[in-house]
Backbone as XML, in Angstrom:
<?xml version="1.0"?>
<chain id="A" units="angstrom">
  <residue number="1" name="UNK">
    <atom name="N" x="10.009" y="1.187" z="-26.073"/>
    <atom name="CA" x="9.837" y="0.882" z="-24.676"/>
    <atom name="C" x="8.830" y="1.837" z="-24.042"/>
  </residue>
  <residue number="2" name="UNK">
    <atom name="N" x="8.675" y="2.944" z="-24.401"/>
    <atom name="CA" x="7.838" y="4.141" z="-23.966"/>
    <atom name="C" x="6.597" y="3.515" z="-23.963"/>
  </residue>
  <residue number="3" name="UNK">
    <atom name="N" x="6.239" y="2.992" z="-25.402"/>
    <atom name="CA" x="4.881" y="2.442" z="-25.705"/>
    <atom name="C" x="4.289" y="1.101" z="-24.575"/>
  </residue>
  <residue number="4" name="UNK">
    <atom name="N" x="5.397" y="0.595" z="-24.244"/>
    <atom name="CA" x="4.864" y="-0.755" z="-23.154"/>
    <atom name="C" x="4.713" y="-0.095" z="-21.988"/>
  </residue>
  <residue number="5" name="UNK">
    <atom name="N" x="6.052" y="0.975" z="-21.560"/>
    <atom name="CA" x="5.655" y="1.798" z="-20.159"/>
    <atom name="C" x="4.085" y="2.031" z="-19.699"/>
  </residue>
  <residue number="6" name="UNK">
    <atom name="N" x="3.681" y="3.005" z="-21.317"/>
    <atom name="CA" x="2.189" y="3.245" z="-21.069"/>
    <atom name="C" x="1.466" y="2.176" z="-21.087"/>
  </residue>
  <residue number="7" name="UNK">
    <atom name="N" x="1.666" y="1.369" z="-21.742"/>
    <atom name="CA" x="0.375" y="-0.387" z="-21.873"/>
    <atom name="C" x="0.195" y="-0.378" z="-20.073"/>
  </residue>
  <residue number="8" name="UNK">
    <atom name="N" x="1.735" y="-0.652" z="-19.453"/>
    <atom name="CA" x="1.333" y="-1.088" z="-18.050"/>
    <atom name="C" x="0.928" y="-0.085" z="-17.093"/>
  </residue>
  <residue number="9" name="UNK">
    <atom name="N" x="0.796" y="1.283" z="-17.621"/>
    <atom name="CA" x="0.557" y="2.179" z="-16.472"/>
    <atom name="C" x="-1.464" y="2.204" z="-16.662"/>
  </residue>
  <residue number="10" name="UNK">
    <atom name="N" x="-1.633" y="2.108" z="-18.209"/>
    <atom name="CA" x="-3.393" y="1.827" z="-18.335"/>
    <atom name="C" x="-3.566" y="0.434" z="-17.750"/>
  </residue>
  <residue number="11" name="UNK">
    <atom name="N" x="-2.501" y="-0.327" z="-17.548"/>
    <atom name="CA" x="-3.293" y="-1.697" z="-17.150"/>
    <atom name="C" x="-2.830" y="-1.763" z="-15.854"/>
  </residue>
  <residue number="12" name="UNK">
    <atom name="N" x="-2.353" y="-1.048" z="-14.884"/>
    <atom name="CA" x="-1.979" y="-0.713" z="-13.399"/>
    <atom name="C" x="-3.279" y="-1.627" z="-12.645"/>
  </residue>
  <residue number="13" name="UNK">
    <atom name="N" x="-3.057" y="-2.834" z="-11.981"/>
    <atom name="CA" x="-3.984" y="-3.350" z="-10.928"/>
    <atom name="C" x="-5.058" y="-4.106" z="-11.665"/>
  </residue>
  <residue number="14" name="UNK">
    <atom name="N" x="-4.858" y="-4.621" z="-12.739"/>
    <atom name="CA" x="-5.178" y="-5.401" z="-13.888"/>
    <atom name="C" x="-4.854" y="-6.773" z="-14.504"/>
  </residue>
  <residue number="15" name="UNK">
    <atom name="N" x="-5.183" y="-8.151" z="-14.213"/>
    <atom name="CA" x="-4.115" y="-8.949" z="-14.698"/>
    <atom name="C" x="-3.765" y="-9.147" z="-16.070"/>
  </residue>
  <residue number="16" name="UNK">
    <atom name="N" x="-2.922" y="-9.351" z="-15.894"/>
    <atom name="CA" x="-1.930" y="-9.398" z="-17.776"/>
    <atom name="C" x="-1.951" y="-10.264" z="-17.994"/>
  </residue>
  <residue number="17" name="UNK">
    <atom name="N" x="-0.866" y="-11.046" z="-19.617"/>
    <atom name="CA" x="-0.477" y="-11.915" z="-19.807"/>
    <atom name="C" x="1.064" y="-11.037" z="-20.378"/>
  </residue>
  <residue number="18" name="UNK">
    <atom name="N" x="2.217" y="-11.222" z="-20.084"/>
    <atom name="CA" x="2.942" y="-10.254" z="-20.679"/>
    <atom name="C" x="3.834" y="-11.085" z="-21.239"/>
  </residue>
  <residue number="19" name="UNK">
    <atom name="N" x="4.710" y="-11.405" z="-22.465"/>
    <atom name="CA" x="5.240" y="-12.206" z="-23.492"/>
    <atom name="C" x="6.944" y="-11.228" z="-23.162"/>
  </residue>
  <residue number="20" name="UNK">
    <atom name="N" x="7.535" y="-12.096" z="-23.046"/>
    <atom name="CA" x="9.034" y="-12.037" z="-23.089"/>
    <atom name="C" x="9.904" y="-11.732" z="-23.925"/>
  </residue>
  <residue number="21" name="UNK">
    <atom name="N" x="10.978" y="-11.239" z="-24.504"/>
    <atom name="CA" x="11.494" y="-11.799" z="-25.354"/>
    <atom name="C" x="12.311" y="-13.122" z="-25.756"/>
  </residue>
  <residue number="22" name="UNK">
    <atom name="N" x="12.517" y="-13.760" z="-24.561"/>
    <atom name="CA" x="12.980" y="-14.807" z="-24.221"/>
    <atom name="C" x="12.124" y="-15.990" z="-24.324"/>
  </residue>
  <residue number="23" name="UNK">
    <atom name="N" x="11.009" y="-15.530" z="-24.123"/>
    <atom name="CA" x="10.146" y="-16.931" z="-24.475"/>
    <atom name="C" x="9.081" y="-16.871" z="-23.532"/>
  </residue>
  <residue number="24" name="UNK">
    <atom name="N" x="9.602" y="-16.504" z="-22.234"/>
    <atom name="CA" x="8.377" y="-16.406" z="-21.458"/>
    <atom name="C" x="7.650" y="-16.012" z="-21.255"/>
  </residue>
  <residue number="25" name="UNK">
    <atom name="N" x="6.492" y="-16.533" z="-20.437"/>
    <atom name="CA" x="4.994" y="-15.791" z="-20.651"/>
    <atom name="C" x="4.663" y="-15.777" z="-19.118"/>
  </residue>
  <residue number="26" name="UNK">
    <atom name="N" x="4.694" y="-14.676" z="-18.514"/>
    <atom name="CA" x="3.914" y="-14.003" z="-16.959"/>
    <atom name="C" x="2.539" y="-14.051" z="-16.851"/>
  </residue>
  <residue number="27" name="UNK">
    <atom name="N" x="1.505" y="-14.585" z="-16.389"/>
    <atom name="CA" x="0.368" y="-13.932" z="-16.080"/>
    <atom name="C" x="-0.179" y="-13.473" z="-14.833"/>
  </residue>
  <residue number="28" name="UNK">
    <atom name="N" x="-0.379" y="-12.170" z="-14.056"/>
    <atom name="CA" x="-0.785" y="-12.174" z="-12.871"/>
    <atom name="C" x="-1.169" y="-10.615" z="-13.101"/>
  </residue>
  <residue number="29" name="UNK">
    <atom name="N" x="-1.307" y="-9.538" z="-11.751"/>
    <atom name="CA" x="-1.884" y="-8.212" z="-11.740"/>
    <atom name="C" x="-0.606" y="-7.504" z="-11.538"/>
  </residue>
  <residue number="30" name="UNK">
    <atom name="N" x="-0.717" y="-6.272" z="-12.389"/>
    <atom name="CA" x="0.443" y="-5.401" z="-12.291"/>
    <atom name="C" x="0.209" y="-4.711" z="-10.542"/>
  </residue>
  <residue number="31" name="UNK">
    <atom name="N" x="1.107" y="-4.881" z="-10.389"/>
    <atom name="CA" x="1.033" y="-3.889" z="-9.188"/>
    <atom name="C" x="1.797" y="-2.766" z="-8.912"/>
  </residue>
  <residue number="32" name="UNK">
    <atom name="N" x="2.765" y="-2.617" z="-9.681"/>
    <atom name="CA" x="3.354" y="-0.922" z="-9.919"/>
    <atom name="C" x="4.601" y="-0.713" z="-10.882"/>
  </residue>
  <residue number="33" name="UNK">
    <atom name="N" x="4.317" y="0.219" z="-11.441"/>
    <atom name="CA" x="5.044" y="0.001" z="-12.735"/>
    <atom name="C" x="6.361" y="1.818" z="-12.143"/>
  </residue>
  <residue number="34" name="UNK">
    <atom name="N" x="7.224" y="1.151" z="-12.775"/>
    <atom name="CA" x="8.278" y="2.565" z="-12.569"/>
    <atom name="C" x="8.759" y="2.586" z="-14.213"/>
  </residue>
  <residue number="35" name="UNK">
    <atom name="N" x="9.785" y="3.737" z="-14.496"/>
    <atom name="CA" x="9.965" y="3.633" z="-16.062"/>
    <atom name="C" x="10.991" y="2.819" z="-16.358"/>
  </residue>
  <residue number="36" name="UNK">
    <atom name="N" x="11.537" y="1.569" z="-15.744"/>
    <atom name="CA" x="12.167" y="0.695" z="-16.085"/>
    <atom name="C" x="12.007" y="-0.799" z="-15.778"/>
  </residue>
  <residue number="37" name="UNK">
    <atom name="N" x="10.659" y="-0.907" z="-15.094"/>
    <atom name="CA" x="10.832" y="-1.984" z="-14.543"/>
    <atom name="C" x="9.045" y="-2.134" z="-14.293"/>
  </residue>
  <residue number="38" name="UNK">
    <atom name="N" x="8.592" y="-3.407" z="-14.369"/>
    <atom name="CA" x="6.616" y="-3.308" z="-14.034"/>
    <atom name="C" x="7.201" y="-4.619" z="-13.317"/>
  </residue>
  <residue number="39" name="UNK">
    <atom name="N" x="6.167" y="-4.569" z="-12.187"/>
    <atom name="CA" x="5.993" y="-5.545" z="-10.964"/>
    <atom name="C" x="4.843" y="-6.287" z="-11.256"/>
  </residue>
  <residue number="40" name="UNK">
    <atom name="N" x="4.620" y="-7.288" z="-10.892"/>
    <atom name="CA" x="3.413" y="-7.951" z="-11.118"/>
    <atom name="C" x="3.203" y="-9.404" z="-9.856"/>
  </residue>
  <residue number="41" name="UNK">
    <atom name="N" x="2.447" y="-9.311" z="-9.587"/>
    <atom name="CA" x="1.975" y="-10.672" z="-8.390"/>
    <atom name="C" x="1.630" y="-12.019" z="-9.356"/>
  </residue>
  <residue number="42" name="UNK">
    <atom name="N" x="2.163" y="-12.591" z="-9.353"/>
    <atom name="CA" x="1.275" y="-14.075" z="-10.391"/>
    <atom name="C" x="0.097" y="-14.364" z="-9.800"/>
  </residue>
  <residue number="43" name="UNK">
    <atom name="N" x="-0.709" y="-15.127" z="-10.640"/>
    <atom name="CA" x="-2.235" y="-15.349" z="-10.701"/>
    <atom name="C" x="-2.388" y="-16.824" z="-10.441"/>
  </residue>
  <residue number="44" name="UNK">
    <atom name="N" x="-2.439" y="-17.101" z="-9.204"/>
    <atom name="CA" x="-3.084" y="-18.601" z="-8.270"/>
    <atom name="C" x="-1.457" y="-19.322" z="-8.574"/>
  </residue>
  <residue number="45" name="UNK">
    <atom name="N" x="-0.856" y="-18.830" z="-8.245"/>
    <atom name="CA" x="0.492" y="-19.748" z="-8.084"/>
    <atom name="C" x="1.338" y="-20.363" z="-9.573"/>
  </residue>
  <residue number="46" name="UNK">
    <atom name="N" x="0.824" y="-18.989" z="-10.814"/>
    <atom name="CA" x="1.713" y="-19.738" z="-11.762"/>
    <atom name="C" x="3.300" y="-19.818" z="-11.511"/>
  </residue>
  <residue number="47" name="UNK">
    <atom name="N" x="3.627" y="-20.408" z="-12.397"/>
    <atom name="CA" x="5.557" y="-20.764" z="-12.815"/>
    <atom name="C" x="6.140" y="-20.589" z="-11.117"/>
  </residue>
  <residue number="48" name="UNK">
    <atom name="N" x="5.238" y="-21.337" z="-10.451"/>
    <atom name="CA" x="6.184" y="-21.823" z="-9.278"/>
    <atom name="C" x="5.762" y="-20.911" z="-8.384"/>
  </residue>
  <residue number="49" name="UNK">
    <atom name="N" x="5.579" y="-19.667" z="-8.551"/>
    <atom name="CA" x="5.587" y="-18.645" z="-7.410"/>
    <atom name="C" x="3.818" y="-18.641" z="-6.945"/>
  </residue>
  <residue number="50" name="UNK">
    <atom name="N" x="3.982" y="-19.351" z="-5.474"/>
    <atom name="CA" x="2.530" y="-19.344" z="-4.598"/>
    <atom name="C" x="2.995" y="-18.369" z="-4.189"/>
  </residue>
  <residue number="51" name="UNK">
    <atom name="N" x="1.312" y="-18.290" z="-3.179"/>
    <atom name="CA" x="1.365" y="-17.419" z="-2.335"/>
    <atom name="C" x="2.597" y="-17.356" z="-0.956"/>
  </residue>
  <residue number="52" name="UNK">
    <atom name="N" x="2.986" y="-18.289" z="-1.390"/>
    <atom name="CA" x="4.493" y="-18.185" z="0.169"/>
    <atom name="C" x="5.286" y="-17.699" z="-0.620"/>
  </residue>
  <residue number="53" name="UNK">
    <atom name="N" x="5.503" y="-17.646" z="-1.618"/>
    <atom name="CA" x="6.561" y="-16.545" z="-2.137"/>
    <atom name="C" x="6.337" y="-15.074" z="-1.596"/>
  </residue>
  <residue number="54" name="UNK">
    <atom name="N" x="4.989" y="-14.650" z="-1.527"/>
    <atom name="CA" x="4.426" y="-13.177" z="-1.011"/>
    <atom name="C" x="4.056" y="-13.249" z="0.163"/>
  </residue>
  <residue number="55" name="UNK">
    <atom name="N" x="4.558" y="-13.981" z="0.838"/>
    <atom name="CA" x="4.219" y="-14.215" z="2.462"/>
    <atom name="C" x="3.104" y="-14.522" z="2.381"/>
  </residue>
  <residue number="56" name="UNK">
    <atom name="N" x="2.166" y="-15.063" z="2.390"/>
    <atom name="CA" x="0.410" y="-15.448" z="2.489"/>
    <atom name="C" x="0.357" y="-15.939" z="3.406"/>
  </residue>
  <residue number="57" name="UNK">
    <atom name="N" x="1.518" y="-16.948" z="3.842"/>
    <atom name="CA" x="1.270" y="-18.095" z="5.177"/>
    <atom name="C" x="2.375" y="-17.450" z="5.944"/>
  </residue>
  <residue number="58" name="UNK">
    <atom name="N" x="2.493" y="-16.460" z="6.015"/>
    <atom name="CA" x="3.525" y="-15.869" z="7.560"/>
    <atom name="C" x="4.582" y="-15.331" z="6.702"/>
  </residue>
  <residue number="59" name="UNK">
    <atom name="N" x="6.063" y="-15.767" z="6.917"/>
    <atom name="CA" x="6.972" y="-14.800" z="6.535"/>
    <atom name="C" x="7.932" y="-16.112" z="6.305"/>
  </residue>
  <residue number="60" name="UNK">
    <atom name="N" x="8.802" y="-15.573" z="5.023"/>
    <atom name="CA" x="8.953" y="-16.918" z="4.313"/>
    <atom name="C" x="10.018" y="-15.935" z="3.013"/>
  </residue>
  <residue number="61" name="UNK">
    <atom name="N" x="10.955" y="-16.086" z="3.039"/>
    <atom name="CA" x="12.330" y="-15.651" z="2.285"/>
    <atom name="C" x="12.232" y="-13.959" z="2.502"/>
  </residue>
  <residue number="62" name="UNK">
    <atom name="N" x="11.957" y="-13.624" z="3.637"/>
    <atom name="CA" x="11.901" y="-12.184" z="4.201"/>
    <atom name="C" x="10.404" y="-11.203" z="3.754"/>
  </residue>
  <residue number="63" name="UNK">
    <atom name="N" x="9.559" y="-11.949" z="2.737"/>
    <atom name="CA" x="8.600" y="-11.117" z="2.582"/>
    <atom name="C" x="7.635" y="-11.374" z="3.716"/>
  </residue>
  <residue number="64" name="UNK">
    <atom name="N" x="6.825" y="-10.419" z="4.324"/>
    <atom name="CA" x="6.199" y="-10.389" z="5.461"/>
    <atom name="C" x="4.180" y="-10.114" z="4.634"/>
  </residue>
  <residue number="65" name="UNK">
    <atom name="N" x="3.235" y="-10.528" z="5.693"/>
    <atom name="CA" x="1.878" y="-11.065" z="5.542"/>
    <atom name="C" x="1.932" y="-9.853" z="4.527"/>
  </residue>
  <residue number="66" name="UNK">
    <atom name="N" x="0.837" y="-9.577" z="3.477"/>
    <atom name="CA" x="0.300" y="-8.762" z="3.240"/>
    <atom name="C" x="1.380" y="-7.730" z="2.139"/>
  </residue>
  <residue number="67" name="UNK">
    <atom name="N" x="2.105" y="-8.227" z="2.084"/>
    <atom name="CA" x="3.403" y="-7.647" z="1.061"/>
    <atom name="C" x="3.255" y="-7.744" z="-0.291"/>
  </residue>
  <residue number="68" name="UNK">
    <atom name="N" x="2.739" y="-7.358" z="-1.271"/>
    <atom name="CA" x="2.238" y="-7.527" z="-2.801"/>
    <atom name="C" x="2.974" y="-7.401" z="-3.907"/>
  </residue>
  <residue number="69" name="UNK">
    <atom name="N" x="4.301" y="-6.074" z="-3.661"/>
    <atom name="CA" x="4.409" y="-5.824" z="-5.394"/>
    <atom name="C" x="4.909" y="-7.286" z="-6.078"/>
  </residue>
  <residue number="70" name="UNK">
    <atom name="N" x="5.106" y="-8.545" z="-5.521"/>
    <atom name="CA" x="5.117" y="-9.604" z="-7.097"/>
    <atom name="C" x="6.978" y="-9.403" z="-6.973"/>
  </residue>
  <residue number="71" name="UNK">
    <atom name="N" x="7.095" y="-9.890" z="-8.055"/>
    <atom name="CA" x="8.680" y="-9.590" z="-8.686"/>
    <atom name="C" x="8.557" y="-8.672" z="-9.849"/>
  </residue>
  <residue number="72" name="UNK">
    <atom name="N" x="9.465" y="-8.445" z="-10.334"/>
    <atom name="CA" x="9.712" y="-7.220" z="-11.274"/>
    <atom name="C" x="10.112" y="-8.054" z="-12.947"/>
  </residue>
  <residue number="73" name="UNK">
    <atom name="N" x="9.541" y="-7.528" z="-14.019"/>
    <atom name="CA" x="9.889" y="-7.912" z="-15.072"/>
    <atom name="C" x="10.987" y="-6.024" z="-15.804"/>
  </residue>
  <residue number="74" name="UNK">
    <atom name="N" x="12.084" y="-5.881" z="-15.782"/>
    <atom name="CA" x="12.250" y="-5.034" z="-17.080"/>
    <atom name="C" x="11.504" y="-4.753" z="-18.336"/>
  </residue>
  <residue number="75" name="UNK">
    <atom name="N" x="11.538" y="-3.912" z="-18.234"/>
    <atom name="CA" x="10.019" y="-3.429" z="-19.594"/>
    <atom name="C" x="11.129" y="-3.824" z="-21.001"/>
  </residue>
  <residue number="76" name="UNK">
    <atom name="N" x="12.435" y="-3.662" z="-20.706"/>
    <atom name="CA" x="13.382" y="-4.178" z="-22.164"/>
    <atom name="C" x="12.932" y="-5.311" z="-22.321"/>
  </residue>
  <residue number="77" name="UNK">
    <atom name="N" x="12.856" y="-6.640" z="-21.546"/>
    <atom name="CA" x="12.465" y="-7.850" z="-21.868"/>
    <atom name="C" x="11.080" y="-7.846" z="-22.432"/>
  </residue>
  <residue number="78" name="UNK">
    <atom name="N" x="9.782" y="-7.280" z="-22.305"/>
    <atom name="CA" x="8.970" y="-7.335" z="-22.431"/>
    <atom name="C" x="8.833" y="-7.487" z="-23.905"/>
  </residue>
  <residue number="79" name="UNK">
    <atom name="N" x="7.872" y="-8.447" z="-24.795"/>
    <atom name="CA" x="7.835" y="-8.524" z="-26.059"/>
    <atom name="C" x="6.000" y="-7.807" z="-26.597"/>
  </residue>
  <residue number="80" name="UNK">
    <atom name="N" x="5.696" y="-8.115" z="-25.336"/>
    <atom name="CA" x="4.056" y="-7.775" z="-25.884"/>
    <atom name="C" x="3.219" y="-7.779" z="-24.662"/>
  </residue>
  <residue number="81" name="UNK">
    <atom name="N" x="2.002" y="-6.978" z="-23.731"/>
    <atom name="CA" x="1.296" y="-7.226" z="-23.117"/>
    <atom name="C" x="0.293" y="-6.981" z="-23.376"/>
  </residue>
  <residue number="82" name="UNK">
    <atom name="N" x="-1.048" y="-7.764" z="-22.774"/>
    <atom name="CA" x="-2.433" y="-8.108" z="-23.445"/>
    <atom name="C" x="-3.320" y="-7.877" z="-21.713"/>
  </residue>
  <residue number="83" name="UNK">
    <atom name="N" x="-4.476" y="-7.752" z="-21.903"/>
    <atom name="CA" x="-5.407" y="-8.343" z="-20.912"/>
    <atom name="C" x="-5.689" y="-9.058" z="-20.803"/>
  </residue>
  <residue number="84" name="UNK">
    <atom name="N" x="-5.775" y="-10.120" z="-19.671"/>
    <atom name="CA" x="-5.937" y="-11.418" z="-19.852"/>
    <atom name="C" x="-7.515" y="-11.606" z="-20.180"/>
  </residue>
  <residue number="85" name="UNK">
    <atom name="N" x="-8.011" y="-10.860" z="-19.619"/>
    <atom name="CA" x="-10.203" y="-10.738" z="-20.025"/>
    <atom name="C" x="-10.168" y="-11.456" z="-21.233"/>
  </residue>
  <residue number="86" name="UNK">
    <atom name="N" x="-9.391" y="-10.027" z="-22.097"/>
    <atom name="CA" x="-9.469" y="-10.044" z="-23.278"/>
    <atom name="C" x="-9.775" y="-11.192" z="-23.682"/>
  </residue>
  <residue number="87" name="UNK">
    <atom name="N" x="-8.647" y="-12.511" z="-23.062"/>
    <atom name="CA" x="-8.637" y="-14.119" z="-23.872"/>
    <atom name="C" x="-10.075" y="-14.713" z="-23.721"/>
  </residue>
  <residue number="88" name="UNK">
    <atom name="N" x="-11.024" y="-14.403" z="-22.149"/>
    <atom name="CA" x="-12.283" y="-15.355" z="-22.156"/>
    <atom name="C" x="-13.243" y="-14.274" z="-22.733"/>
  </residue>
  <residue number="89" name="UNK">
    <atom name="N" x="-13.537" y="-13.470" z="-23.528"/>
    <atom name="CA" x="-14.854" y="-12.951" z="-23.787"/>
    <atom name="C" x="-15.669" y="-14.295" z="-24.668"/>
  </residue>
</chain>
């Protein structure tokens, strides 16, 4: 787990693709990582979560305009994270 801590603290404000152990796959920008837990904003409204999830259009399940950290993934779940660049060179 140490080793993913560091993946997301070099990829801090960066978008990912980060692999689950469960199956799922996140892609959006980390926006702050603590040692149990990395936050991330999704990228143009994947797996459901638009921008009204992060308030974009006013205030909307208590998050207010301009509010960013994303939701939180546990770094235990985490199976693998990549740069997303990486995929279009």
């Amino acid at each position: 787990m140490n080793q993913i801590y560091n993946q997301c603290c070099n990829f801090h404000g960066k978008t990912v693709r980060i692999h689950c152990h469960d199956g799922r796959v996140h892609v959006g920008r980390i926006t702050r990582v603590e040692r149990g837990m990395v936050w991330i904003q999704p990228a143009g409204g994947l797996g459901g979560y638009g921008q009204g999830f992060f308030g974009g259009g006013g205030s909307r399940r208590g998050f207010r305009r301009g509010f960013g950290f994303g939701f939180g993934i546990a770094l235990g779940a985490i199976a693998g994270i990549a740069l997303v660049s990486a995929f279009f060179w």
